[in-house]
TIFITI-808711 format. One line per 2 residues: number of its first residue (from 1); their letters; for each residue z, x, y negated of N, C-alpha, C, O. Coordinates in steps of 0.02 Angstrom, whole numbers, plus 50000, padded with zeros to 5 digits. Example, Ala and Ser with C-alpha at 12.3 -4.5 7.8 and 13.67 -1.06 7.14 Angstrom:
2
1) as) 50390:50660:50284:50390:50615:50225:50390:50660:50165:50423:50712:50166 ~ 50354:50642:50112:50357:50684:50053:50394:50645:49998:50402:50670:49943
***
This chain:
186
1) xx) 46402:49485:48269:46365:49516:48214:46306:49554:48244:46315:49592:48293 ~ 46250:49545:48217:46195:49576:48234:46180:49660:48213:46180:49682:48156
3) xx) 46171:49690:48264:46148:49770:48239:46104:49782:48171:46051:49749:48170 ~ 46113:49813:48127:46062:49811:48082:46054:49864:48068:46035:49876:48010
5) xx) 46065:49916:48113:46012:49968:48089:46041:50023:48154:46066:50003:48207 ~ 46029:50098:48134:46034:50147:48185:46109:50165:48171:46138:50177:48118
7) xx) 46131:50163:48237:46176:50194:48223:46198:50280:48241:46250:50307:48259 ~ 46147:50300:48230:46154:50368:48212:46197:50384:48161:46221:50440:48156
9) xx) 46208:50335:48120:46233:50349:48054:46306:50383:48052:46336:50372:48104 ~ 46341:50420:48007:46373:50444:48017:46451:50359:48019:46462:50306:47990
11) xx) 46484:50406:48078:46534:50349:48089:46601:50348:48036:46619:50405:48024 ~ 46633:50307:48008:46659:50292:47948:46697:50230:47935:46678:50179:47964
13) xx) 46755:50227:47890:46803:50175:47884:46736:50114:47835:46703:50119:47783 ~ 46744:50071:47879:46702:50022:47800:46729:49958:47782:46711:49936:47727
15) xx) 46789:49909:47833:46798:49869:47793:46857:49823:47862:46831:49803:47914 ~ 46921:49817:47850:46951:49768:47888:46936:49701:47937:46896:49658:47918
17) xx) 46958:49697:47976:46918:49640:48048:46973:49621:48056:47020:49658:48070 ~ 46981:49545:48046:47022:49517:48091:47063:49537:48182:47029:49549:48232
19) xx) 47143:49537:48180:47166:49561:48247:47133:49555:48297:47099:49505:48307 ~ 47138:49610:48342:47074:49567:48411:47023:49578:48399:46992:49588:48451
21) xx) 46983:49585:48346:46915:49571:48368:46895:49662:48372:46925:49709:48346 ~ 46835:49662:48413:46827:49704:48445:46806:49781:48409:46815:49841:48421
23) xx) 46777:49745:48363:46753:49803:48310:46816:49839:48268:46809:49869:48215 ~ 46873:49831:48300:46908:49852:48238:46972:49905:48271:46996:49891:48326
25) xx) 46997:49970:48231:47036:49985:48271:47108:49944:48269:47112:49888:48244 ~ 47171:49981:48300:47228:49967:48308:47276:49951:48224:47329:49924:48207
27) xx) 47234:49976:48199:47241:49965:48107:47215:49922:48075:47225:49911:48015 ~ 47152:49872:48137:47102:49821:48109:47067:49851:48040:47052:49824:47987
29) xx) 47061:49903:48059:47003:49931:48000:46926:49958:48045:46912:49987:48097 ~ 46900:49935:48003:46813:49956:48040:46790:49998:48066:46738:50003:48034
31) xx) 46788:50060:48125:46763:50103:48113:46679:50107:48127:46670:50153:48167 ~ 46628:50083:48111:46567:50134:48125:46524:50139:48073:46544:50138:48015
33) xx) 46452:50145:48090:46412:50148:48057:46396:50081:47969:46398:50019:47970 ~ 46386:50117:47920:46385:50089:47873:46328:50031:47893:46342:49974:47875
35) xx) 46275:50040:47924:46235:49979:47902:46237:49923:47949:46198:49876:47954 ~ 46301:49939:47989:46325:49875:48026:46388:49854:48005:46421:49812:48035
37) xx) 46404:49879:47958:46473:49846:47926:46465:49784:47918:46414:49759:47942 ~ 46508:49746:47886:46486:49670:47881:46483:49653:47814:46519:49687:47777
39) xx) 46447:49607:47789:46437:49597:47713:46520:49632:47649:46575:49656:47663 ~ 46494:49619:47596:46586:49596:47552:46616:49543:47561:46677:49542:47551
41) xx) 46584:49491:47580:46611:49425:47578:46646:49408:47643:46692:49370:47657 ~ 46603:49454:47681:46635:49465:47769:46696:49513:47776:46736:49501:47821
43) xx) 46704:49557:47742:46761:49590:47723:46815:49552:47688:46865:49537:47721 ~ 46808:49530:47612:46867:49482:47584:46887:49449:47636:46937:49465:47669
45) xx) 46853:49405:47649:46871:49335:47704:46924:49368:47751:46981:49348:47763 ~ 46893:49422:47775:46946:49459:47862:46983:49484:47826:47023:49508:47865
47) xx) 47011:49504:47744:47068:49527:47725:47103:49486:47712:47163:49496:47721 ~ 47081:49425:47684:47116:49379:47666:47158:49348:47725:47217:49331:47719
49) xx) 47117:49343:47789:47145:49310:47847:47209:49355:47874:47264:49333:47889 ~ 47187:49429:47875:47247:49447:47909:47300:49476:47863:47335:49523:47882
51) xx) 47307:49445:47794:47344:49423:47733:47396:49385:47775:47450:49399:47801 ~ 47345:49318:47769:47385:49255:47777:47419:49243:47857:47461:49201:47873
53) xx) 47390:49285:47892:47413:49285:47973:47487:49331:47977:47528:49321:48021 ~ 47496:49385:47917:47561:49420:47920:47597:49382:47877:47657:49394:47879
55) xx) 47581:49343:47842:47636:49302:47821:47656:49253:47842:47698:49221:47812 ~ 47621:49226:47927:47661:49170:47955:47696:49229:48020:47695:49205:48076
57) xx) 47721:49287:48016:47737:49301:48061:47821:49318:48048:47850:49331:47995 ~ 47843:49315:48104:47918:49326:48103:47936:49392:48038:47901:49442:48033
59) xx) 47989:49378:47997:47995:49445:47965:48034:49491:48003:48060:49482:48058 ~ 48035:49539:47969:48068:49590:47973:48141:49597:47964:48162:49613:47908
61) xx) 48193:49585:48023:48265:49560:47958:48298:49660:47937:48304:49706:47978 ~ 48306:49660:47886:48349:49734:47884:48408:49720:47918:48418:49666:47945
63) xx) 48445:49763:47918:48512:49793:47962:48561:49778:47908:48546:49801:47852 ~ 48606:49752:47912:48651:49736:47879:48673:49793:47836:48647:49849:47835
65) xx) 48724:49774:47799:48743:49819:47763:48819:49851:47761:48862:49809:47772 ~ 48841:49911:47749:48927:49904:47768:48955:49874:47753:49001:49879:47794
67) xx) 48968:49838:47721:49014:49796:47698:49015:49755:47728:49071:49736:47746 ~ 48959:49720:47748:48930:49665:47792:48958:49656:47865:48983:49605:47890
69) xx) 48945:49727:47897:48975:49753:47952:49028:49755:47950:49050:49709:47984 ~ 49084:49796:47918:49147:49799:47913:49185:49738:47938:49226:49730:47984
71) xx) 49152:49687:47879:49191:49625:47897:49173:49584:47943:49208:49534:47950 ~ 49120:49593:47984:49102:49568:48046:49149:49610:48113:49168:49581:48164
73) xx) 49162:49693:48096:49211:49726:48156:49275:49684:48142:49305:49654:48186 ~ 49296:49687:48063:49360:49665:48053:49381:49597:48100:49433:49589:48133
75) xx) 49315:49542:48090:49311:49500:48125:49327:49492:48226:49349:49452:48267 ~ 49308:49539:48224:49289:49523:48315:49364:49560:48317:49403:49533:48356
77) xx) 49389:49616:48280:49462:49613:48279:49527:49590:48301:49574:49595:48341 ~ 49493:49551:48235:49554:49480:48223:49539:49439:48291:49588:49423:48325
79) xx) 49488:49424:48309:49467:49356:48341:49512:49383:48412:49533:49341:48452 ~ 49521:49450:48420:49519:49442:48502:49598:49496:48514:49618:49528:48562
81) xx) 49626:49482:48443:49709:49478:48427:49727:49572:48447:49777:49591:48477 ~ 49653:49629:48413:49674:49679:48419:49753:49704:48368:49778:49677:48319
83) xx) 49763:49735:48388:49851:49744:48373:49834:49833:48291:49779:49861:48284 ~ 49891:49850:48253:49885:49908:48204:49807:49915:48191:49779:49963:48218
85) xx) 49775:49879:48158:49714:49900:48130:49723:49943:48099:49781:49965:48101 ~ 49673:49976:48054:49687:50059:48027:49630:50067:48006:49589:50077:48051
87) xx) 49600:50068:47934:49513:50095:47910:49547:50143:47878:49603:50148:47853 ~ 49473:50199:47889:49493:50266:47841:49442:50279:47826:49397:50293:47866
89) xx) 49437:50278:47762:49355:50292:47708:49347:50388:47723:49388:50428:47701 ~ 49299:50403:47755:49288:50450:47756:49216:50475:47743:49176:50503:47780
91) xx) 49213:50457:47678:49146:50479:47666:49165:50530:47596:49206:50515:47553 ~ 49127:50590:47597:49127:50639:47570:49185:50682:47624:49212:50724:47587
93) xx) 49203:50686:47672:49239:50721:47706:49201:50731:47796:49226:50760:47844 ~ 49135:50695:47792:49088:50703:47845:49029:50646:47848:49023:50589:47826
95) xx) 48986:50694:47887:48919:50651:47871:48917:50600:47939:48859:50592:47957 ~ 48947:50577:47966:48934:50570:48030:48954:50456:48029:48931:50409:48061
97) xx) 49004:50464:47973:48994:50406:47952:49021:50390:47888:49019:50431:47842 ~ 49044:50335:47883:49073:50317:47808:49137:50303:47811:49177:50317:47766
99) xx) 49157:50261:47886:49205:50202:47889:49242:50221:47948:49195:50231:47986 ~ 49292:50234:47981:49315:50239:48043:49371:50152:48049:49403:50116:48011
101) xx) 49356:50155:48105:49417:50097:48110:49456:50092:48158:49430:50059:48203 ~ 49516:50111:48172:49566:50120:48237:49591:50071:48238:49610:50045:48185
103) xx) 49600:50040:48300:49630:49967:48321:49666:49980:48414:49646:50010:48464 ~ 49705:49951:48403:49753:49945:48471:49736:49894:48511:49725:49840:48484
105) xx) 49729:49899:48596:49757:49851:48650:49795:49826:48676:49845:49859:48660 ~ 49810:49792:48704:49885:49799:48761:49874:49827:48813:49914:49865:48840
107) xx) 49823:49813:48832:49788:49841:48907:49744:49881:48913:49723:49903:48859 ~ 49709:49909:48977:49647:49931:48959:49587:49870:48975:49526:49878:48969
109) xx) 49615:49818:48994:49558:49783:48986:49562:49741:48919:49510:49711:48904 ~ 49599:49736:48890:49629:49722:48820:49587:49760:48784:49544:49729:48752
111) xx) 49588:49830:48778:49541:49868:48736:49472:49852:48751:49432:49834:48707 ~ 49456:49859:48828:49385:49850:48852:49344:49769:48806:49290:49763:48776
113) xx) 49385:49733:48817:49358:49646:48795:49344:49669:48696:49292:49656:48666 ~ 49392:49695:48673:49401:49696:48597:49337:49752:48573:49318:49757:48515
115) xx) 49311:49788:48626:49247:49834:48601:49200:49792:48620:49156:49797:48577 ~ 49181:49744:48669:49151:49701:48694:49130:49668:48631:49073:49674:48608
117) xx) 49180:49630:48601:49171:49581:48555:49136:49612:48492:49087:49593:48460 ~ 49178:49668:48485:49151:49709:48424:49074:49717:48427:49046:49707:48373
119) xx) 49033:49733:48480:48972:49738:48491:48947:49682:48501:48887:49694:48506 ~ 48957:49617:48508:48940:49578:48517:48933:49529:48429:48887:49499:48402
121) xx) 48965:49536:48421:48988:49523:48317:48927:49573:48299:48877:49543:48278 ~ 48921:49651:48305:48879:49676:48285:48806:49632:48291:48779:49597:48249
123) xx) 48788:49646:48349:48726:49623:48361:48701:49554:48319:48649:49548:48286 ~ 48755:49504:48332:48737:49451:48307:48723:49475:48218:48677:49451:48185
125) xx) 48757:49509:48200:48751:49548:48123:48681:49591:48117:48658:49613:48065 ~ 48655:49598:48177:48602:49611:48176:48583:49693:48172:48533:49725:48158
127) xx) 48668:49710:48199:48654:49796:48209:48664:49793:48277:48708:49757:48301 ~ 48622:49833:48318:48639:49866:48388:48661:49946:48383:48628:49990:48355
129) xx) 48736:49955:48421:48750:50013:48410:48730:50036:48437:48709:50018:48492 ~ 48723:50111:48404:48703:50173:48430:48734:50220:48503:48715:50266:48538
131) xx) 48790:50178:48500:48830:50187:48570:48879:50174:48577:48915:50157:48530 ~ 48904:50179:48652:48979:50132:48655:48995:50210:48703:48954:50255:48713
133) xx) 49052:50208:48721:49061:50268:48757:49145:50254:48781:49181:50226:48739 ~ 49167:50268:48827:49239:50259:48870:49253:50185:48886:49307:50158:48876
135) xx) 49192:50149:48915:49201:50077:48941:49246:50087:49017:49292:50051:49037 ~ 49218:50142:49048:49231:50132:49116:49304:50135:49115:49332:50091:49147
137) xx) 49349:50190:49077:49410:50178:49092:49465:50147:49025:49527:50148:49019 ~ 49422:50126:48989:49449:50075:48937:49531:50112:48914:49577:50074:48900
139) xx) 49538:50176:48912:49605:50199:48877:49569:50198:48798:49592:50166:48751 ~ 49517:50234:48795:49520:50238:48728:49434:50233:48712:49400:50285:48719
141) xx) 49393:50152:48685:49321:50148:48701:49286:50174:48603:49314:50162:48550 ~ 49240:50198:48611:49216:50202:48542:49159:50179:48526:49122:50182:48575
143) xx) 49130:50156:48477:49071:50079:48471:49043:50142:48417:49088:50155:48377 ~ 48981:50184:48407:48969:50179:48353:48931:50136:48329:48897:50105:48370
145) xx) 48922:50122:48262:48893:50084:48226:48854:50096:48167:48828:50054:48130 ~ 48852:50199:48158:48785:50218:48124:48852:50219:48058:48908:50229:48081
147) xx) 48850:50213:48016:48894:50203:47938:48980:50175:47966:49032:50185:47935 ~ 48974:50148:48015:49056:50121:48046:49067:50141:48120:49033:50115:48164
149) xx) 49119:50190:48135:49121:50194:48200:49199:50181:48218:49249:50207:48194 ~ 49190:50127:48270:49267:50076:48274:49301:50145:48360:49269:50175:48403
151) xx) 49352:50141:48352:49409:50173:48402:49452:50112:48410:49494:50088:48372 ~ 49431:50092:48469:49497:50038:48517:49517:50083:48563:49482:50114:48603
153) xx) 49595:50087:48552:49635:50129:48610:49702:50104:48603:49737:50084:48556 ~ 49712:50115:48689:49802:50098:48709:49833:50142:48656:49810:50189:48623
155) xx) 49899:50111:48658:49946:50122:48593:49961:50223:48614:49955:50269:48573 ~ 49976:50226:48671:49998:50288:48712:49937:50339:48697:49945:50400:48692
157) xx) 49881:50308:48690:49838:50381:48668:49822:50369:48619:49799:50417:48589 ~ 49823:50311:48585:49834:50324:48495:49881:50383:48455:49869:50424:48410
159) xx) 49935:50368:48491:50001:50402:48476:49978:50491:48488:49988:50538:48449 ~ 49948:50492:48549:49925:50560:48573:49891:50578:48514:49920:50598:48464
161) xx) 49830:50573:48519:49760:50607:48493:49801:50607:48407:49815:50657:48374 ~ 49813:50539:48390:49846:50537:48332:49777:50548:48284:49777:50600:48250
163) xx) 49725:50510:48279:49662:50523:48221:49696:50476:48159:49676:50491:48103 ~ 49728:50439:48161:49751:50432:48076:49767:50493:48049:49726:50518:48011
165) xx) 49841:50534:48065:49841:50604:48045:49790:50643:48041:49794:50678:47990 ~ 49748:50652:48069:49693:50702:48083:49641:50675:48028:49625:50722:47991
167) xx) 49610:50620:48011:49583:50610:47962:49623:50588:47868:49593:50568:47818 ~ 49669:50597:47873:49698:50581:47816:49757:50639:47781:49797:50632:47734
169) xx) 49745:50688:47819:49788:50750:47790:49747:50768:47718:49686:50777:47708 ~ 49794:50770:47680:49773:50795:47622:49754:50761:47580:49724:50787:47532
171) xx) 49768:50659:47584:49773:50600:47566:49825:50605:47485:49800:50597:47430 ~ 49896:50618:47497:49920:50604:47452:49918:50676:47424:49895:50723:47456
173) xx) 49951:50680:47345:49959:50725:47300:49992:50770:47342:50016:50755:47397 ~ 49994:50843:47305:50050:50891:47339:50120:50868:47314:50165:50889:47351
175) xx) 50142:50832:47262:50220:50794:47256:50226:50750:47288:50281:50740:47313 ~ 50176:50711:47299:50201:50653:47353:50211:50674:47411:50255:50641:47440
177) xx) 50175:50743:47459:50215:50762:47515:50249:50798:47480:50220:50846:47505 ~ 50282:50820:47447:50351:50857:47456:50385:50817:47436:50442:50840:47429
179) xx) 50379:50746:47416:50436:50706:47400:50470:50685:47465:50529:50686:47484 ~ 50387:50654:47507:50411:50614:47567:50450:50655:47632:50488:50632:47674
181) xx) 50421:50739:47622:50455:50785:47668:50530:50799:47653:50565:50828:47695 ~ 50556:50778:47589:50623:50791:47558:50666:50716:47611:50717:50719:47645
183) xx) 50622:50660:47598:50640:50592:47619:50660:50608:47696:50712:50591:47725 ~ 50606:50646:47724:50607:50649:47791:50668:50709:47816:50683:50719:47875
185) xx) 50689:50734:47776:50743:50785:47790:50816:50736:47786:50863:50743:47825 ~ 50814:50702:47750:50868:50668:47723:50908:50655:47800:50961:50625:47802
***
């Protein structure tokens, strides 16, 4: 494009440029002088193009959704023969997720392979977790997953830590524990 005038002029947004080309910033919008802008018709055209250039481009996929997820952990689960599955809806009782899911090993490389998979199901679902944490000694590994955070652990520190109890106190009615504490006296 040819100079057409001074550019003294004050510098200013005037009209979208095709990607790349030199006149344009990182926004492909124009910045300089008005009387080197480029016609209207030179404008439509470069909007139209980098229209039609974002619509041959890869989209955007969103992140699955919980439910979506769920049954993709439930999946890598099942697939890799984790032992006492266990979900506990904990939403309105912390912000930190929605979904917990406790699942058993035999081993610790038993646990290690079954968080493996779990992240591996994720990803392909098209979430990358936010973190994995206790790989190195595989007693007890945790995947979060942002809205789902999965707990694979040996049966022996399941039993310990005991987070089913710890998240589900205060689950049933006050008659249903004093029924089941009557049961448990028996």
């Amino acid at each position: 494009m040819a100079h057409r005038g001074s550019c003294a002029a004050v510098w200013t947004f005037v009209a979208p440029f095709p990607p790349g080309d030199l006149r344009s910033n990182p926004t492909g919008a124009y910045l300089g002088c008005a009387p080197c802008a480029p016609s209207e018709a030179e404008a439509f055209h470069n909007l139209t193009h980098q229209t039609a250039s974002r619509s041959n481009a890869t989209s955007v996929t969103r992140p699955p959704t919980t439910a979506t997820l769920r049954r993709r952990v439930l999946a890598a689960l099942d697939e890799l023969k984790a032992h006492d599955i266990r979900e506990i809806d904990v939403r309105g009782r912390t912000s930190i997720a929605d979904l917990l899911i406790i699942a058993s090993g035999t081993s610790s490389r038993h646990v290690k392979s079954i968080a493996d998979e779990v992240v591996k199901f994720a990803k392909r679902a098209g979430m990358l977790p936010l973190g994995v944490e206790g790989e190195q000694e595989a007693e007890w590994v945790l995947v979060d997953l942002g809205d789902i955070i999965v707990h694979v652990m040996l049966p022996r520190i399941r039993e310990f830590y005991g987070l089913e109890r710890l998240w589900t106190v205060g689950d049933q009615s006050p008659e249903a524990e004093s029924e089941a504490e009557a049961a448990n006296a028996r």
